[in-house]
Every structure is written in C-alpha cells, then in structure tokens.
C-alpha positions in Angstrom: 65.9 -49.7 -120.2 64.7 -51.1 -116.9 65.3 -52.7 -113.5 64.4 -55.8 -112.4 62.8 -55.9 -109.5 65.1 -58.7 -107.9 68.1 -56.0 -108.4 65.9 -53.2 -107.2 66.2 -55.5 -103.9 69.8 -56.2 -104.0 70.6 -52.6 -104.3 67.9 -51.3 -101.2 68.9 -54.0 -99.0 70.2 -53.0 -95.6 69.9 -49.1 -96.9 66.3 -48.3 -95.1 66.8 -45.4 -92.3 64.0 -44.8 -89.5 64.6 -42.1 -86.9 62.3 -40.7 -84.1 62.6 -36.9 -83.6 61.5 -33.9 -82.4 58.8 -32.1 -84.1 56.4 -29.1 -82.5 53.9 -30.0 -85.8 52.9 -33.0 -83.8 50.4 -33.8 -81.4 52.5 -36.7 -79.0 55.6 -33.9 -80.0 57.9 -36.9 -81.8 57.6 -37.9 -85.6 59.1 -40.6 -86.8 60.9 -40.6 -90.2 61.2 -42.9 -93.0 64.3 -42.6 -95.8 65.7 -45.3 -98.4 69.0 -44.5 -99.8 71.6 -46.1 -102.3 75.4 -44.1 -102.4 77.3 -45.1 -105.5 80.0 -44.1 -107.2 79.4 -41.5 -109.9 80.1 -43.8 -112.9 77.1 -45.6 -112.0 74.4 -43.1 -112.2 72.4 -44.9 -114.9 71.5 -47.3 -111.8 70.7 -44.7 -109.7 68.5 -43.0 -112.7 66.3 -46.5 -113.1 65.7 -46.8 -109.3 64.1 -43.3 -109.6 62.4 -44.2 -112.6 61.0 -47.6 -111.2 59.4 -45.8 -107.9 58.5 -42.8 -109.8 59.8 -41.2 -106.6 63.3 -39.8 -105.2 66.2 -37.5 -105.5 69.5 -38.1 -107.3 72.2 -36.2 -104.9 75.9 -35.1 -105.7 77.7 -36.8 -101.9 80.8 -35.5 -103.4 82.7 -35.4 -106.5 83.3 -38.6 -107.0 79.5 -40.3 -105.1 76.2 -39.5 -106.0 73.3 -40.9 -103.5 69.2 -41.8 -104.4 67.2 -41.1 -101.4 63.9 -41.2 -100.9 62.3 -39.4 -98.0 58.5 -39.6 -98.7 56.4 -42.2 -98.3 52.8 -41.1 -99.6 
C-alpha cells in the first residue's frame, strides 16, 4: 500500500518545528533545528507506517498509551 502524495501534505501541514539553540559544536555557538511531526491516535498507525515508508526516513514513537507520533529530525 501507499500514500499519495496530496495526503502526505494534508497530514504534514502546520506540523514543521524550527528552533534556535545553544550548541558548543558550533562556530557562531547557536544551531538551528529542523523537526516534522504527525501525533495520531494509536489506531492509526498504518498512516503513520506509510509516511515513514514514503520518506524512507523517521521514527514511529509511543506519546502515550493511547498516541503514537512520526517525527523526523534529520534532514540530510
């Protein structure tokens, strides 16, 4: 089975996280870090399986016993 891309939007949109911190591994001192995440509930982990699957990239999380969360946290 697989995603369509068009859902693979629907499902992303308004979940993209950047943050600026601290970091002594840089040369200016501040990193800044990307993260994409999707929280559903656990019934639905099939979705959260194929968005894994389609960017060959991610982590499937337990949030608690009831949510699971895809995140993604690298961008290379």
């Amino acid at each position: 089975m697989t995603i369509h891309p068009w859902a693979v939007t629907g499902f992303l949109d308004g979940s993209f996280i950047i943050s600026i911190v601290r970091s002594d591994k840089s040369k200016t001192g501040w990193v800044v870090k990307l993260r994409a995440q999707v929280n559903l509930h656990k019934k639905d982990k099939a979705i959260l399986e194929l968005l894994k699957t389609y960017f060959n990239a991610g982590k499937i999380h337990e949030l608690n016993e009831n949510a699971l969360q895809f995140k993604i946290e690298s961008f290379k």
